[in-house]
C-alpha positions as CSV (number, residue, x, y, z in Angstrom):
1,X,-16.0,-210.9,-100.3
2,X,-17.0,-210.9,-96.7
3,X,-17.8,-214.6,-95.0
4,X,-21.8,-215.2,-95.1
5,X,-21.6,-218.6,-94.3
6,X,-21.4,-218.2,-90.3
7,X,-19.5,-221.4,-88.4
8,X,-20.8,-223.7,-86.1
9,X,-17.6,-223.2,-83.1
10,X,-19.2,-226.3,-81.3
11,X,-18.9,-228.9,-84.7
12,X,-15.7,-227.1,-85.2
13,X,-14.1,-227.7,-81.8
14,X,-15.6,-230.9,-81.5
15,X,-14.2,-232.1,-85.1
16,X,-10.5,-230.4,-84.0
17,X,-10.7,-232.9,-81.1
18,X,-11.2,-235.7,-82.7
19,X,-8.4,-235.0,-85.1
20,X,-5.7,-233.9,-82.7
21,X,-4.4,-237.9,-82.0
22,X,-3.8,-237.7,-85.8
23,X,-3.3,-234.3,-86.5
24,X,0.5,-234.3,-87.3
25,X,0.3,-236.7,-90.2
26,X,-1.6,-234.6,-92.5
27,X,-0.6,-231.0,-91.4
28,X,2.4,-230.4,-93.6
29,X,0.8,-227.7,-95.2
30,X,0.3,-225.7,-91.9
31,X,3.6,-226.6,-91.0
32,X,5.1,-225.4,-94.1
33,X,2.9,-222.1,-93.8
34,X,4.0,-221.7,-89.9
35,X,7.8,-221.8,-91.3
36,X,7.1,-218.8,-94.2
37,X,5.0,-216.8,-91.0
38,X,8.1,-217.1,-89.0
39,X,10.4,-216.4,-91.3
40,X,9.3,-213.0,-91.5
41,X,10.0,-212.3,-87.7
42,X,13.4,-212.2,-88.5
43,X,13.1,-208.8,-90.4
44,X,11.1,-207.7,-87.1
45,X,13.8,-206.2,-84.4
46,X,11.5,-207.5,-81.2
47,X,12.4,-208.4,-77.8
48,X,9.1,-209.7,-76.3
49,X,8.6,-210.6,-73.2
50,X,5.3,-212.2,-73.6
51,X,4.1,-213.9,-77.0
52,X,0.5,-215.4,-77.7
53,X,-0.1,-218.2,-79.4
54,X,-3.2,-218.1,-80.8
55,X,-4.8,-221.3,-82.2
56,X,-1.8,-223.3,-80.9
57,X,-3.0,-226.3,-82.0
58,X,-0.5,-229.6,-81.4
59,X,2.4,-227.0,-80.3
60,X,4.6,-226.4,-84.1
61,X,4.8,-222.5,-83.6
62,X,4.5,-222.8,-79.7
63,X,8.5,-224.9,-79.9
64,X,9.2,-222.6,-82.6
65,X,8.7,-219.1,-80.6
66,X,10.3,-221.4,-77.3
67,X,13.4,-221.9,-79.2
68,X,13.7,-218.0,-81.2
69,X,12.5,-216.4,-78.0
70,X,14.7,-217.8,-75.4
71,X,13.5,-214.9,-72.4
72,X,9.8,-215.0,-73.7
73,X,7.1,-216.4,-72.0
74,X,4.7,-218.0,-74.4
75,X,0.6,-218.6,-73.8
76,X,-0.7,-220.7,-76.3
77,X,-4.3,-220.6,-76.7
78,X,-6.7,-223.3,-78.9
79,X,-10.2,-223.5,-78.4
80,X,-9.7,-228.0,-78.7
81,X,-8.2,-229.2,-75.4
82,X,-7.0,-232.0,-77.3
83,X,-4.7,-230.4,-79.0
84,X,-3.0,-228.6,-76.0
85,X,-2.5,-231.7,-74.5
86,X,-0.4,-232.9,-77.7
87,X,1.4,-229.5,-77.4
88,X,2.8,-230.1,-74.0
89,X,3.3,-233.8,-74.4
90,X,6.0,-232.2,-77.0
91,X,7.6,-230.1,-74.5
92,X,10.8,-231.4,-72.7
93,X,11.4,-231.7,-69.3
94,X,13.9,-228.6,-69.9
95,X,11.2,-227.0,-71.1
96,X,8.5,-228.1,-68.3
97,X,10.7,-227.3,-65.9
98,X,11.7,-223.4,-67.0
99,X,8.1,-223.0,-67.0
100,X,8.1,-220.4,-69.8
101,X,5.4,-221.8,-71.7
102,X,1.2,-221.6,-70.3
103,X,-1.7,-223.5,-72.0
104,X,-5.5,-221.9,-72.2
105,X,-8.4,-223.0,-73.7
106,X,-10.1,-220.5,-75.3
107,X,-11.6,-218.5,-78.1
108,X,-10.3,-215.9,-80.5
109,X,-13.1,-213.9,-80.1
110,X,-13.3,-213.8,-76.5
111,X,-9.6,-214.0,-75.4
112,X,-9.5,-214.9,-71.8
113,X,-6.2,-212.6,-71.1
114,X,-5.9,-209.3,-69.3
115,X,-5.9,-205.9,-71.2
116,X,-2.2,-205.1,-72.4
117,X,-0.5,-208.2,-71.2
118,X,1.6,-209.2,-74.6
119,X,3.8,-207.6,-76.3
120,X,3.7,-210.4,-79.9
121,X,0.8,-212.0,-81.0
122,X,1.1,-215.1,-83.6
123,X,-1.6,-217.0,-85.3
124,X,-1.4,-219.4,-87.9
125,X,-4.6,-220.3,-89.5
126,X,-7.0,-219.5,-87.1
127,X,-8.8,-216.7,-87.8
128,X,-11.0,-218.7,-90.6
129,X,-12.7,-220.0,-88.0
130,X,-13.9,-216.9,-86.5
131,X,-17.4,-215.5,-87.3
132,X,-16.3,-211.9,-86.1
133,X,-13.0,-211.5,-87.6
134,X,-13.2,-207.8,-86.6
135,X,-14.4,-208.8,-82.7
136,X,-11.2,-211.2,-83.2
137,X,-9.0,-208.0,-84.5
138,X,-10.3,-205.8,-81.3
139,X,-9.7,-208.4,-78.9
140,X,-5.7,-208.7,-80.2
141,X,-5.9,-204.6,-80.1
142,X,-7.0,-205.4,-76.4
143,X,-4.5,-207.8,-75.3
144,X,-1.3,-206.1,-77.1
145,X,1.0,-203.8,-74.8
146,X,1.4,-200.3,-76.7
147,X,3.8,-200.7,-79.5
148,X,3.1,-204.6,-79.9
149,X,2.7,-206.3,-82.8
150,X,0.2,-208.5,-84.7
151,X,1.7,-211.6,-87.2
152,X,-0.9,-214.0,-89.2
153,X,-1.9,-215.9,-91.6
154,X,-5.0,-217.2,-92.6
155,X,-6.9,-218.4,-96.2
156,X,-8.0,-216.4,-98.8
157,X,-11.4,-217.2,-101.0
158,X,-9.6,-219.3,-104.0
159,X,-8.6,-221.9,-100.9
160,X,-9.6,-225.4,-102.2
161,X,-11.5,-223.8,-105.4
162,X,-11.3,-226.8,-107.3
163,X,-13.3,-228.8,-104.6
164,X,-16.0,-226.1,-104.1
165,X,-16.3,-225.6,-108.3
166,X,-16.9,-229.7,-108.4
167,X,-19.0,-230.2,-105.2
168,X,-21.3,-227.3,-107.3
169,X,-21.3,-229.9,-109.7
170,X,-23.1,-232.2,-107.2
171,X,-25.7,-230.4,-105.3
172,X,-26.4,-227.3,-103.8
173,X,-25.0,-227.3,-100.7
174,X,-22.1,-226.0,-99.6
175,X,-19.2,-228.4,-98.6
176,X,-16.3,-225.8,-98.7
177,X,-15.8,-223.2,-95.9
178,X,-16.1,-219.7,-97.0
179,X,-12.8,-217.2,-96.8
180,X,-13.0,-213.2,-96.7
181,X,-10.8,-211.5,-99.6
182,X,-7.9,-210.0,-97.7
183,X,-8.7,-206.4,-98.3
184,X,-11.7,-206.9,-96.4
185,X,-9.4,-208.4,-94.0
186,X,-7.1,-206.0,-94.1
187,X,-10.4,-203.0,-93.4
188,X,-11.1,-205.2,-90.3
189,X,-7.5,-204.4,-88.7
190,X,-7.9,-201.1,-89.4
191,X,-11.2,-200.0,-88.1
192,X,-10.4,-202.3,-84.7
193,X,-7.5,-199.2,-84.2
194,X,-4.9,-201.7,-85.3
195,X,-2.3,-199.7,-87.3
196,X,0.5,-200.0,-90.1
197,X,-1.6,-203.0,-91.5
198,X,0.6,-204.9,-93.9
199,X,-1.3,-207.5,-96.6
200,X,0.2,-210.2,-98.9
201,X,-0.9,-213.7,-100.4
202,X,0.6,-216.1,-102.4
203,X,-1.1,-219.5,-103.7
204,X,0.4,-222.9,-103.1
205,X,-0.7,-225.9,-104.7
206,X,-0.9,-229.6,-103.0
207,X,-1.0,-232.3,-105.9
208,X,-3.2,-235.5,-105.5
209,X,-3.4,-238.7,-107.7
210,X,-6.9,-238.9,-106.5
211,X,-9.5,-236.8,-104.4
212,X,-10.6,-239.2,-102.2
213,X,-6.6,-238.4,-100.3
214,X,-7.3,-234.7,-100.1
215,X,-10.7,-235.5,-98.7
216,X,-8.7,-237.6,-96.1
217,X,-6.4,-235.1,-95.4
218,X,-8.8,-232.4,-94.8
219,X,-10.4,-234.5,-92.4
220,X,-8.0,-235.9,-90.7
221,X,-6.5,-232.6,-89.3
222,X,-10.3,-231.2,-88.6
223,X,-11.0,-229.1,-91.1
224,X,-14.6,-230.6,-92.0
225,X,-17.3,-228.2,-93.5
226,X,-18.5,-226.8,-90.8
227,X,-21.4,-223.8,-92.2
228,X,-24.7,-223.5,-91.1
229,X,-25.4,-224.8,-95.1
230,X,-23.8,-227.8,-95.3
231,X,-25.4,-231.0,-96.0
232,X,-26.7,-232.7,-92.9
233,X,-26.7,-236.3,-94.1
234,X,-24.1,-238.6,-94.8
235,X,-22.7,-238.3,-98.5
236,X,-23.5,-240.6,-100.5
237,X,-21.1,-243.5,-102.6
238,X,-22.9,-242.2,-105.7
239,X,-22.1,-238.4,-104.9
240,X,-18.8,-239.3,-104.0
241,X,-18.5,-240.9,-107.7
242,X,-19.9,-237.3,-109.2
243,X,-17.4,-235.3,-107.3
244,X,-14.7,-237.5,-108.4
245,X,-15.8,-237.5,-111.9
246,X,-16.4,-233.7,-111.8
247,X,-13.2,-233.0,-110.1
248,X,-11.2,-235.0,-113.0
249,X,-11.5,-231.5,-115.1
250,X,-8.3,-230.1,-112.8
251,X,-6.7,-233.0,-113.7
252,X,-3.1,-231.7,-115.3
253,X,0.1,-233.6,-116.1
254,X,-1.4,-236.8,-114.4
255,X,-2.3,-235.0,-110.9
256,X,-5.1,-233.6,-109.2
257,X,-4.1,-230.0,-107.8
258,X,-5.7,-228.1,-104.9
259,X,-5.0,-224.6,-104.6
260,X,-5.0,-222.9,-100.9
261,X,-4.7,-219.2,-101.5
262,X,-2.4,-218.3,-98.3
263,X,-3.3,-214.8,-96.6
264,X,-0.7,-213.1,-94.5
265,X,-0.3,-210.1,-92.0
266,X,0.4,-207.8,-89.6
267,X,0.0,-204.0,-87.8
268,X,0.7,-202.9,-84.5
269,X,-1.0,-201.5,-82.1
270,X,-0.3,-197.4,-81.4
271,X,1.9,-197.1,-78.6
């Protein structure tokens, strides 16, 4: 299921700036996602010497790859200044003074780095946000040194099912991002001369006792509905009432759940 609901970037980078002051407080599930992408690095035997970032955001996988990758340079990339700034306000002076670690603003789909200038690339869900995943997939081909490799994650279409299945409920419009299935995504790496593509997903569940906290959550680390169908007025306290009242059939054990369908991967490029 490929996306057809196309994303505005400027809404999207504007909304990631506003949230990046707050960001931390409500991102445990991307941090607990960044921990199970770079666990799997430790079954990779890779000495980079250069490792992108990509969609940095506030810095968790940036200290992460400083601290594993002690030689590496690291270039984190995030298309919100904002949240670069809160990435190296968490960098020591160690840290600022070694130097190892650069700071770009910049897009996914236009990455503003030479050809074959990294050896790893990381991104920790990021590439929902693109509306040319495979444009995304050619520019990592482009960047990677031969031999390099590609780790990701990103969300699969049952992310946040519940919420879309009771907004339907509502009205027509669509409040819930769209996700591509990740066989599609897994096509995209191949025909963008990415090899050795390697899929997996797995589906956690985040508990609420009420929807109005998930609705906070979502928005307070930027991840607003940003589709070229979304509503364009403010909802409404009686909508809000409907989607609460339509969201109560998930209810189970006391507990609202919202499921995010967790998609991850990686290939290399031919050396």
């Amino acid at each position: 299921m490929l996306n057809l609901l196309p994303i505005n970037k400027r809404l999207a980078r504007r909304s990631f700036e506003q949230a990046a002051a707050h960001y931390d407080d409500a991102a445990f599930l991307q941090r607990e996602i960044a921990d199970r992408l770079l666990e799997r690095l430790q079954f990779i035997r890779l000495r980079p010497k250069r490792i992108l970032d990509v969609g940095a955001g506030t810095g968790y996988c940036t200290l992460k790859l400083l601290s594993d990758y002690s030689q590496a340079e690291i270039v984190a990339i995030d298309m919100a200044q904002a949240m670069l700034v809160r990435a190296q306000q968490r960098l020591s002076f160690w840290q600022r003074w070694r130097g190892r670690c650069k700071f770009i603003v910049g897009d996914v789909e236009r990455l503003p780095l030479a050809s074959n200038s990294v050896d790893m690339i990381i991104s920790n869900l990021t590439l929902q946000w693109c509306n040319d995943l495979p444009a995304a997939f050619a520019e990592f081909e482009r960047v990677l040194t031969p031999g390099g490799a590609l780790f990701f994650t990103t969300f699969g279409p049952d992310t946040l099912r519940e919420l879309r299945a009771s907004w339907s409920q509502v009205n027509g419009y669509s409040h819930v991002n769209t996700f591509i299935d990740m066989h599609d995504v897994g096509d995209m790496l191949l025909s963008s001369r990415l090899v050795e593509p390697i899929m997996d997903s797995e589906q956690l569940t985040v508990t609420y006792t009420e929807i109005m906290k998930l609705m906070r959550d979502l928005k307070q680390i930027g991840a607003h509905n940003v589709t070229a169908q979304r509503p364009r007025g403010l909802t409404g306290r009686q909508q809000l009432q409907q989607l609460q009242q339509a969201y109560e059939q998930f209810r189970i054990d006391g507990v609202l759940p919202a499921t995010y369908e967790v998609v991850y991967g990686h290939a290399w490029k031919v050396q």
